[in-house]
Each structure stands twice: as structure tokens, then as C-alpha cells.
C-alpha positions in Angstrom: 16.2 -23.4 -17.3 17.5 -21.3 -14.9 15.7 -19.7 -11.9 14.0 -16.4 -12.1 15.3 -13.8 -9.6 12.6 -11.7 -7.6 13.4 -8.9 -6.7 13.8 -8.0 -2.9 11.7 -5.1 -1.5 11.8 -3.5 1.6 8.8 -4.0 3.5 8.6 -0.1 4.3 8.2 1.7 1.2 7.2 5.6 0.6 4.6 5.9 -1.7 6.3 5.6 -5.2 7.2 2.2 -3.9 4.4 1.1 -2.3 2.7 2.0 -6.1 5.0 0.3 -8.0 4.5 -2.5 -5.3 1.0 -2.5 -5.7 0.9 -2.6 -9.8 -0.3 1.6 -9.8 0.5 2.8 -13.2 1.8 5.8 -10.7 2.0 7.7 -7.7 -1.2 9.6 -8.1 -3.4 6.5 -8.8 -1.9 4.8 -5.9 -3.1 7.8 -3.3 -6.6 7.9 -4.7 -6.6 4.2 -4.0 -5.4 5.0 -0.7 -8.2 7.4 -0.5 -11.0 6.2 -1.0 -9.8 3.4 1.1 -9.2 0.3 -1.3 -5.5 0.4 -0.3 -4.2 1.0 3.8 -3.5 4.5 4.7 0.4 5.7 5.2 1.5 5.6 8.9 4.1 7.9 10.5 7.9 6.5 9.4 10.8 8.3 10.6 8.7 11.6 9.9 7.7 10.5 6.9 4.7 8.6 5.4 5.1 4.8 4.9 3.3 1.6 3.8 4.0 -1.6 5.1 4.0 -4.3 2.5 2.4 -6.6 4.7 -0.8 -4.5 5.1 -0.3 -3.5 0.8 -0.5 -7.2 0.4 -3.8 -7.9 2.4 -5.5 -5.1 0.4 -4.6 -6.8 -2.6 -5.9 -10.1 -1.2 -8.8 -8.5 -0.3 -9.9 -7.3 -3.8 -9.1 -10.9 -5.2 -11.8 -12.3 -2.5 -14.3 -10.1 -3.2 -15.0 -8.6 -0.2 -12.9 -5.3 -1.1 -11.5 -4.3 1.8 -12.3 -0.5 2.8 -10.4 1.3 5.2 -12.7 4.0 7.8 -11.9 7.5 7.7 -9.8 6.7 10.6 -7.6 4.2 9.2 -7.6 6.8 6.3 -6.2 10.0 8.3 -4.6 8.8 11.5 -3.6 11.1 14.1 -0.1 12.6 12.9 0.8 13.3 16.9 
């Protein structure tokens, strides 16, 4: 039987990706996740918002614990300086 391929993502993704990433049906249910805080907040990429994979991951890590991570309002609307 042969190997089954991942697939390789970017550890930067815009929000479609990071939704997809995630297992969002879509966009939109991915940013309410985002805010109400269950999933990290975007952060400034290239003038652009981002997720980092890494931090998508520990979200997800933290809703199969239990504990349900939630982000503060500051995590949730950082400065956009």
C-alpha cells in the first residue's frame, strides 16, 4: 500500500487558509472563531493579516484538552502600528 501524501502548507496563511487549515466550513466561521477568541487573532504580514500555523495548531490542541483556550481582547485586536 502505498504512502499517503500530506499536503504541504505554508506556515503563514491569510485567512481562507488558515480556515481551511483549521477544518472551518468557511471564511466567515473561521473569523467569528477568531472573535470570540477560540482561534489566535491575525498579526500584521507584509500589510496584510496572517495566522501562523503554529499558534492555529495550539488552539486546536487547546479545544481537544478541554481547557479552550481564549484569547483577551488584546490578543484579539493588536495594535495595527
Amino acid at each position: 500500500m502505498a504512502a499517503r501524501v500530506q499536503p504541504r502548507w505554508e506556515r503563514i496563511q491569510r485567512a481562507k487558509g488558515a480556515a481551511v487549515y483549521a477544518g472551518y466550513p468557511n471564511e466567515r466561521e473561521f473569523l467569528k472563531a477568531v472573535s470570540i477568541g477560540e482561534m489566535p487573532p491575525p498579526f500584521d504580514h507584509a500589510g496584510n493579516d496572517a495566522w501562523d500555523l503554529v499558534e492555529i495548531d495550539a488552539s486546536i490542541d487547546a479545544i481537544k484538552a478541554g481547557t479552550g483556550r481564549s484569547y483577551t481582547w488584546k490578543e484579539r485586536a493588536p495594535d495595527r502600528v
